[in-house]
PALUMLO-976213 format. One record per residue (C-alpha): residue in three letters; x, y, z. Coordinates in Angstrom, 1 decimal, always signed. Layout:
BEGIN
   resn       xx       yy       zz
    ALA        X        Y        Z
...
***
This chain:
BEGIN
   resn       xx       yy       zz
    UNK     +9.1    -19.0     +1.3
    UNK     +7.3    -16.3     -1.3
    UNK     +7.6    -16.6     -4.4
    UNK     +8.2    -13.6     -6.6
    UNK     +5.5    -12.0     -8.8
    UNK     +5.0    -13.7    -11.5
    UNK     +4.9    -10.1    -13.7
    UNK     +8.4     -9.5    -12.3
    UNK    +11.5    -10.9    -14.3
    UNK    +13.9    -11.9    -12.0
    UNK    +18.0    -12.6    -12.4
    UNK    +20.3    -14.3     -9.4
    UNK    +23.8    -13.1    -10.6
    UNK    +23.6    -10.5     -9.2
    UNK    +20.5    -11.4     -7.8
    UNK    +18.2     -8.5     -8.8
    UNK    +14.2     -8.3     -9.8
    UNK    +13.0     -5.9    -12.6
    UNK     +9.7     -4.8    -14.1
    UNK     +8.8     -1.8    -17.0
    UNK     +5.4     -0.6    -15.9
    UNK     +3.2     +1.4    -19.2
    UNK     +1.2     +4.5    -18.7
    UNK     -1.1     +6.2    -20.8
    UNK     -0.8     +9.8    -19.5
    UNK     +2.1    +11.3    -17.7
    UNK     -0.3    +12.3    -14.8
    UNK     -0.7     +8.2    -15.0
    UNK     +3.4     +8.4    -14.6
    UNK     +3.7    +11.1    -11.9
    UNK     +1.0     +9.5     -9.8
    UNK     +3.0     +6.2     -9.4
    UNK     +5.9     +7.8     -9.2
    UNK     +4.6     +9.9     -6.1
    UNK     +2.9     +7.2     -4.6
    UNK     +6.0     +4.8     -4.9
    UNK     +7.9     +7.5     -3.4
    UNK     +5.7     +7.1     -0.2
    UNK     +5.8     +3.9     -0.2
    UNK     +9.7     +3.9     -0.4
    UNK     +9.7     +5.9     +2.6
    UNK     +7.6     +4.0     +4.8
    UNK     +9.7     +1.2     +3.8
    UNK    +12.9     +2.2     +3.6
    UNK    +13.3     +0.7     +0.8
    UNK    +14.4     +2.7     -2.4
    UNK    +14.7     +1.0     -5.7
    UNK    +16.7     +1.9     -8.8
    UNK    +14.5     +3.8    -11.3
    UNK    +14.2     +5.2    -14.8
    UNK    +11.7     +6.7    -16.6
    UNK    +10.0     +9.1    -19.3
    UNK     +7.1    +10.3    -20.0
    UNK     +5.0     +7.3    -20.0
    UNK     +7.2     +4.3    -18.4
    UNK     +9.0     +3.5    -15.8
    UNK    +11.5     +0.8    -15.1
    UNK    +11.7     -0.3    -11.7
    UNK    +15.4     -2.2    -10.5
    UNK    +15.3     -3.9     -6.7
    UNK    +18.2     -5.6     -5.5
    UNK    +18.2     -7.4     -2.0
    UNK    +19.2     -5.9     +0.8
    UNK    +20.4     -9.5     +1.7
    UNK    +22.6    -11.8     -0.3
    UNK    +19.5    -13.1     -2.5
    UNK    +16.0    -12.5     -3.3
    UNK    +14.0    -13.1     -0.7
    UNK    +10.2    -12.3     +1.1
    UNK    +11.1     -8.4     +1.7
    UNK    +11.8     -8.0     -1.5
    UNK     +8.8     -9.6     -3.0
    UNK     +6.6     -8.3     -1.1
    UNK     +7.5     -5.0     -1.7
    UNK     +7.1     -5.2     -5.3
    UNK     +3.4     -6.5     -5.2
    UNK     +2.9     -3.3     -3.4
    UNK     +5.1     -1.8     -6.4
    UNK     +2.5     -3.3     -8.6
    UNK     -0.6     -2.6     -6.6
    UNK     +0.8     +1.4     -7.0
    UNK     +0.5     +0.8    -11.1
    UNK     -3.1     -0.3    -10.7
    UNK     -3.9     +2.3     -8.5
    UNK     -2.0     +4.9    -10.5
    UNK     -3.6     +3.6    -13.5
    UNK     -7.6     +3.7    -12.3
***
């Protein structure tokens, strides 16, 4: 089995993974933000999110019971989307 990303702090009651990813620009913000949205919907899956002008704080849950593979793997895409947005 995966494991999760070690940049990722993970709880199991209720089993849920989070992460606050730093920008220094909002066009460093809105370009995650957009890309993530993409990736959500070629996914289908949607985490919980909040943000301002230079964060964002990024909730999943499991679609399952617990933690598992689809839900790590989609956030070290989730992280690969920070690099990206982040040059």
């Amino acid at each position: 089995m995966a494991e999760p990303p070690s940049t990722w702090q993970v709880q199991q009651r209720p089993p849920l993974m989070t992460r606050r990813y730093e920008f220094a620009s909002y066009a460093e913000t809105r370009k995650f933000l957009d890309d993530l949205a993409v990736l959500s919907e070629r996914t289908g899956y949607f985490p919980d999110l909040n943000f301002g002008k230079t964060h964002v704080n990024v909730s999943v849950a499991p679609r399952e019971e617990t933690l598992g593979e689809t839900e790590y793997g989609f956030t070290a895409q989730v992280d690969a989307l920070a690099d990206k947005a982040r040059g």
